[in-house]
N, C-alpha and C positions, 0 to 999 in steps of 0.2 A: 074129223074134228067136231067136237061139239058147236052148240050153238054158243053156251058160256063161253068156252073157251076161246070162238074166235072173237066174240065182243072185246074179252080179255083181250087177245095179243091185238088187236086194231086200234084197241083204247091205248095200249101201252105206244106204241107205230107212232097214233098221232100224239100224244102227249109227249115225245122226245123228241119227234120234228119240232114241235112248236117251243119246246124248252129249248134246243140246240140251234134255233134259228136255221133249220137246215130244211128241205125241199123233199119231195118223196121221191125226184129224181135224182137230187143229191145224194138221197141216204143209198137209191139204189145200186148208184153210179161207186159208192166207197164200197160196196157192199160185194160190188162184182156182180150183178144180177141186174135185171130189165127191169125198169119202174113197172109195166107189167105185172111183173112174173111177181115183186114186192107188193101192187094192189093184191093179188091173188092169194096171194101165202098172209095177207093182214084179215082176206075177206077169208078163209077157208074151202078157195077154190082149186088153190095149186098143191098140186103133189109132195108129198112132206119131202124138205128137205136134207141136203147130205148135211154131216156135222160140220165139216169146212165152213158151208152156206153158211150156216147158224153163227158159227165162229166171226165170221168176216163179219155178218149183220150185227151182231152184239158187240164188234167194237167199232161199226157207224153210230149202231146208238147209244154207246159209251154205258152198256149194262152187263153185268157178269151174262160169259153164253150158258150158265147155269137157268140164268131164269128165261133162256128163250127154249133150253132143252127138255122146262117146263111143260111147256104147249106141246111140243113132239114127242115125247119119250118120258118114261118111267124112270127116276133112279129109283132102282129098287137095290132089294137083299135087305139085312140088316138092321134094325131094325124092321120087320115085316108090320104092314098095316100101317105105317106111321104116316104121320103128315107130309105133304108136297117135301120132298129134299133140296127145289132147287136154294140157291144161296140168298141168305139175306144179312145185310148189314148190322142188324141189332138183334141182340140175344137177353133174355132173364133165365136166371139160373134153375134150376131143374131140381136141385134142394135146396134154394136159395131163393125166393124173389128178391133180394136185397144184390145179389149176385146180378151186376149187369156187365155185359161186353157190346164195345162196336168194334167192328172192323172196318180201316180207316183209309188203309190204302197198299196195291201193290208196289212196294218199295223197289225192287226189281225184278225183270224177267215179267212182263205185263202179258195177260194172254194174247194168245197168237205169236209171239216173238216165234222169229225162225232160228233155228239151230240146228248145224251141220252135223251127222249120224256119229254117234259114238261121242259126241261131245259133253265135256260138262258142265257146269254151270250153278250159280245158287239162286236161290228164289227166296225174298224176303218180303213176308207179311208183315203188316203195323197193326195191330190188335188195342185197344183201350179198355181200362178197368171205367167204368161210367156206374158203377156200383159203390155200397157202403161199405165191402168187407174189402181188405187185401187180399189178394192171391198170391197162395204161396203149394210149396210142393205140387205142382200141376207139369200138365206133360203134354205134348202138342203129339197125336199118335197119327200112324197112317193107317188107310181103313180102308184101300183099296178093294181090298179082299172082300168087303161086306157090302159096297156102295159098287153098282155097275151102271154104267148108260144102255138103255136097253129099250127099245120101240115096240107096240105093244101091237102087231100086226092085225087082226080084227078081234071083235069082243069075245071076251073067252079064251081065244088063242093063246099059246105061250109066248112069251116073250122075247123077243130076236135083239142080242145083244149087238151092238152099232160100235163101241168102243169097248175093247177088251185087251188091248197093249196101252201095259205100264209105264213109268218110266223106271230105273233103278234109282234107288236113293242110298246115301252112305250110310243112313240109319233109320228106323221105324218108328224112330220115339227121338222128341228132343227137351229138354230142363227149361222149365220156361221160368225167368228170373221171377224174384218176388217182385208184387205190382202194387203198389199204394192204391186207393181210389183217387182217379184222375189220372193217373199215369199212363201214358202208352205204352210198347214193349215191343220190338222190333223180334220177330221169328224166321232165322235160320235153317233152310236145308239145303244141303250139295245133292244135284242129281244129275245123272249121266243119260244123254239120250240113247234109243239103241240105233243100232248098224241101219236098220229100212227105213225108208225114207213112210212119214206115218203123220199121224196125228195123233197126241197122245194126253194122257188125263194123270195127276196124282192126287188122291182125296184125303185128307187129315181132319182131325177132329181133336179138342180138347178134352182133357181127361183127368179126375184130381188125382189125389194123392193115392186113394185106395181104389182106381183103373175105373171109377166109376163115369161115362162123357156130361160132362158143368152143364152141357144147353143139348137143346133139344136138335136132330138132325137136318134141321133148316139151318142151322148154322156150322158151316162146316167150312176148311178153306183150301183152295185147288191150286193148281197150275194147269195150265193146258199149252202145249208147245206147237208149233210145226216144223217137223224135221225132213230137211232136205238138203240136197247138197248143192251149192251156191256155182 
């Protein structure tokens, strides 16, 4: 790990104990991990983490485990060469600066939720128009295929993909109603876990009328499950 990057995740560490009112034993203790082993992985000393780890720790610190897969791991494909992918809140539009979105909250299925093999389930995002135009004819797509989790094993090396099961979903694309400025818009999809017991990713992106994606690849919105049988 770099020297940036672990200033980065240690600044981030302490900056959501002190927001969350919470303890580096507390966060490690929610976390499943030895306060320890949590100084270590903040200073750049511990051994990179499994994605589980990451998972559990990003909902101690109540932050998408996208922006902790940051610091460990590559999402690559897919755009090639583009900026950091992990998730972020606010978007401006990409033919549009007038074109703005937030994303506001997991409505259900929050990550980490456990769900039994073969099960299924829907997962619904809250999306915001915080822009001057309406949205209209746009499409919430899935991009699995393009966006991979994938740990960058030393410099130069190829890339050692960490997450590579899907979930299934009932569709690839969904109609996202027309949105005034200021509106929110609640986004729909059904998906099935599989049969092994896993950990598992689905990545979707907006896209308008003519399949072109509204925002740049930082803004993107997931699910992430843990599937096991109870």
């Amino acid at each position: 790990m770099s020297i940036k990057t672990r200033d980065t995740l240690r600044a981030l560490v302490v900056r959501r104990s002190r927001e969350l009112g919470k303890s580096m034993t507390t966060l490690a203790k929610e976390a499943g991990i030895s306060r320890t082993y949590l100084y270590g992985l903040a200073g750049g000393a511990s051994q990179d983490p499994s994605v589980r780890t990451l998972i559990k720790l990003a909902k101690a610190l109540h932050v998408s485990p996208l922006l902790l897969f940051r610091y460990f791991a590559d999402l690559a494909g897919a755009p090639v060469g583009a900026h950091s992918m992990a998730a972020t809140n606010r978007a401006i539009g990409l033919q549009d600066p007038g074109d703005v979105a937030v994303f506001n909250a997991d409505v259900t299925t929050p990550d980490q939720t456990v769900v039994l093999p073969g099960e299924t389930f829907h997962k619904t995002w809250e999306i915001q128009n915080l822009g001057t135009r309406p949205w209209r004819g746009r499409k919430l797509v899935r991009v699995d295929g393009e966006y991979v989790i994938a740990r960058r094993t030393a410099t130069g090396a190829p890339l050692e993909v960490v997450m590579d099961t899907h979930l299934r979903s009932l569709n690839n694309e969904i109609a996202i109603a027309e949105t005034l400025p200021g509106q929110p818009v609640h986004l729909t999809v059904e998906f099935a876990a599989p049969k092994e017991t896993c950990t598992v990713t689905s990545i979707w992106r907006i896209e308008d009328e003519h399949g072109r994606p509204c925002y740049g690849p930082a803004f993107i919105l997931h699910v992430i499950v843990n599937v096991m049988a109870r």
